[in-house]
Legacy VTK file of the C-alpha trace (Angstrom):
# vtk DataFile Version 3.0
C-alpha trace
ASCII
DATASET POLYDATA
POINTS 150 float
3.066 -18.222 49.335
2.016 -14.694 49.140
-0.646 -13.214 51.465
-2.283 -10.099 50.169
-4.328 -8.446 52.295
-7.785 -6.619 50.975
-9.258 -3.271 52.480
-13.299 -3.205 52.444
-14.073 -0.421 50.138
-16.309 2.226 51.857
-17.536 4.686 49.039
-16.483 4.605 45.313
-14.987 8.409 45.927
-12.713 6.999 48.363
-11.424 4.112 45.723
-11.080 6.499 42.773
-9.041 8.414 45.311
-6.925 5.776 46.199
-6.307 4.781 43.176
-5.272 7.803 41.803
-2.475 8.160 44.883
-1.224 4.719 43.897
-0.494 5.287 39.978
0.874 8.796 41.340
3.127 7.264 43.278
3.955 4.222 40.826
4.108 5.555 37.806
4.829 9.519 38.580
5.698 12.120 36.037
7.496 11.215 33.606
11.331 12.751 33.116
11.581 15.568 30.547
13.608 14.673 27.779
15.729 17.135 26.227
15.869 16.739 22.263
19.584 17.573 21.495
19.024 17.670 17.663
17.692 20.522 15.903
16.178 20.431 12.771
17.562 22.086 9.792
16.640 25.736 9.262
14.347 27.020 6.624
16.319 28.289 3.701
15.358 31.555 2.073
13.436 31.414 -1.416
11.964 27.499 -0.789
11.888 24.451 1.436
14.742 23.252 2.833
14.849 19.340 1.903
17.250 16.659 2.313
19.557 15.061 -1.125
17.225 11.505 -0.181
13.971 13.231 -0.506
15.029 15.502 -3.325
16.120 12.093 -5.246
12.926 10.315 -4.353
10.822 13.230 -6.002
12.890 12.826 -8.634
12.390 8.999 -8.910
8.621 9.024 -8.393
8.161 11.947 -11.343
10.209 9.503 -13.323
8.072 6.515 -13.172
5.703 5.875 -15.695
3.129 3.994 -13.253
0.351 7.408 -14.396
0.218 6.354 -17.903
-0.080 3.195 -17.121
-2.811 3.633 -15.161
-4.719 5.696 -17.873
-3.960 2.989 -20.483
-5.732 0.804 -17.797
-8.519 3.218 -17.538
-8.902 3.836 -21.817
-9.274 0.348 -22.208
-11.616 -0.248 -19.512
-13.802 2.202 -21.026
-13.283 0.334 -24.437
-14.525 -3.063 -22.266
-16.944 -1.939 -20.526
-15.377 -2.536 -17.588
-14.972 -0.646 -14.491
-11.813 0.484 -13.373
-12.109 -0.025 -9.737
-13.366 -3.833 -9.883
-10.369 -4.110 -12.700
-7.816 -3.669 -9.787
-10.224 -3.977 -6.981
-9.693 -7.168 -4.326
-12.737 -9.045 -7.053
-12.092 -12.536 -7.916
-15.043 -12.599 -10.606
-14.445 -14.479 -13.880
-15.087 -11.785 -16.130
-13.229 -9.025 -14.072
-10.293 -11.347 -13.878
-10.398 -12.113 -17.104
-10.105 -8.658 -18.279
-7.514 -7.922 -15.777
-5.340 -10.823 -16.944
-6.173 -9.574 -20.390
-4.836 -5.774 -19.252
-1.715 -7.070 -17.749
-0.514 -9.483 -21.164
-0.749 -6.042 -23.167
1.085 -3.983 -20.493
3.667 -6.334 -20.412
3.699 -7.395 -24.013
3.191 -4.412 -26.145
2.703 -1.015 -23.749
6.132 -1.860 -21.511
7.862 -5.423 -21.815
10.147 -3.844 -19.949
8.018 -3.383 -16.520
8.672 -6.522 -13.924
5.704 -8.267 -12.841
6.254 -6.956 -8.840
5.248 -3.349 -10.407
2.505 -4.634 -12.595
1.305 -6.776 -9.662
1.234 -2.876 -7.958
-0.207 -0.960 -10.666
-3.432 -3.998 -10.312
-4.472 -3.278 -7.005
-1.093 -4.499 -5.145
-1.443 -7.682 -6.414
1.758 -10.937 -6.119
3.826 -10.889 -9.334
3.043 -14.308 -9.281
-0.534 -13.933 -9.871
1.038 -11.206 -12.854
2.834 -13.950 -14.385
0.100 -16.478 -14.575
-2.286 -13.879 -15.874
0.504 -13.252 -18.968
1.005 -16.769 -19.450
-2.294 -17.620 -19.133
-3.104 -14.884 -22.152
0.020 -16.131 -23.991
-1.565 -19.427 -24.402
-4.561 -18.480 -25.475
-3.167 -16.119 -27.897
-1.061 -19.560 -29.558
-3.916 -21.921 -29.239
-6.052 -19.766 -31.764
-3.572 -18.927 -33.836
-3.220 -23.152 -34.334
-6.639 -23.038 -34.536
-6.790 -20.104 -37.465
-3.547 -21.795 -39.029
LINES 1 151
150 0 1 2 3 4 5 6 7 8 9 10 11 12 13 14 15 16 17 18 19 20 21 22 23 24 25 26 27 28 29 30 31 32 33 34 35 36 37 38 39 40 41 42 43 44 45 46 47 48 49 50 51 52 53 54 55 56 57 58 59 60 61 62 63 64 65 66 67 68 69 70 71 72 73 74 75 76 77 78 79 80 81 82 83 84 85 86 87 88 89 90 91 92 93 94 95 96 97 98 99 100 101 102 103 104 105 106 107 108 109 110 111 112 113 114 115 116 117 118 119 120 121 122 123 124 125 126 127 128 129 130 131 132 133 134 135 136 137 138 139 140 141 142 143 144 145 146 147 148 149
């Protein structure tokens, strides 16, 4: 068993006081660290950058994620629709709708190339999952009026 013992407190000064001593004491200064790398000079004429983040510039300039997103945005303003709800977090019937409706002709006609885990990104971050189901979900429309018409 462990007996603590407790000192009657006589002012609030004296406390603050005390208590200041005892995380001195505890927890002290900490040791200066010395940082033994250096980082890379500035070149002359630019930035100095590493091969990774020269490459990833290079990737990002190469994606085509910008037109996609102003097809998304020229055929919301064909719709009616607003751009934000489109890929916003909504869950609406007639924004979903649309956006399942968006993501069949990206993936169909704009870029059938494009997985669903980048569409799912390009609509607010969404699962490719929920990508898939909206393109399926359009595909069988699509056949069940052209049975219909035929």
């Amino acid at each position: 068993m462990m007996q603590v013992q407790i000192a009657p407190i006589s002012s609030i000064d004296q406390y603050l006081r005390e208590a200041a001593a005892r995380r001195r004491r505890l927890m002290g200064k900490p040791a200066r660290q010395q940082n033994s790398t250096r980082l890379p000079e500035a070149q002359p004429g630019g930035r100095y950058y590493d091969a990774h983040v020269t490459a990833w510039r290079e990737w990002k300039e190469a994606r085509p994620v910008g037109n996609l997103r102003r097809y998304i945005v020229g055929r919301c303003i064909e719709l009616g629709a607003n751009y934000a709800q489109i890929v916003g977090p909504s869950r609406r019937r007639s924004i979903s709708d649309e956006r399942q409706l968006l993501a069949w002709e990206i993936k169909t006609v704009v870029k059938p190339e494009i997985s669903f885990v980048e569409l799912g990104r390009i609509f607010g971050g969404r699962d490719h999952t929920t990508m898939m189901h909206a393109v399926s979900k359009i595909e069988a429309i699509k056949q069940r009026e052209k049975a219909n018409a035929g």
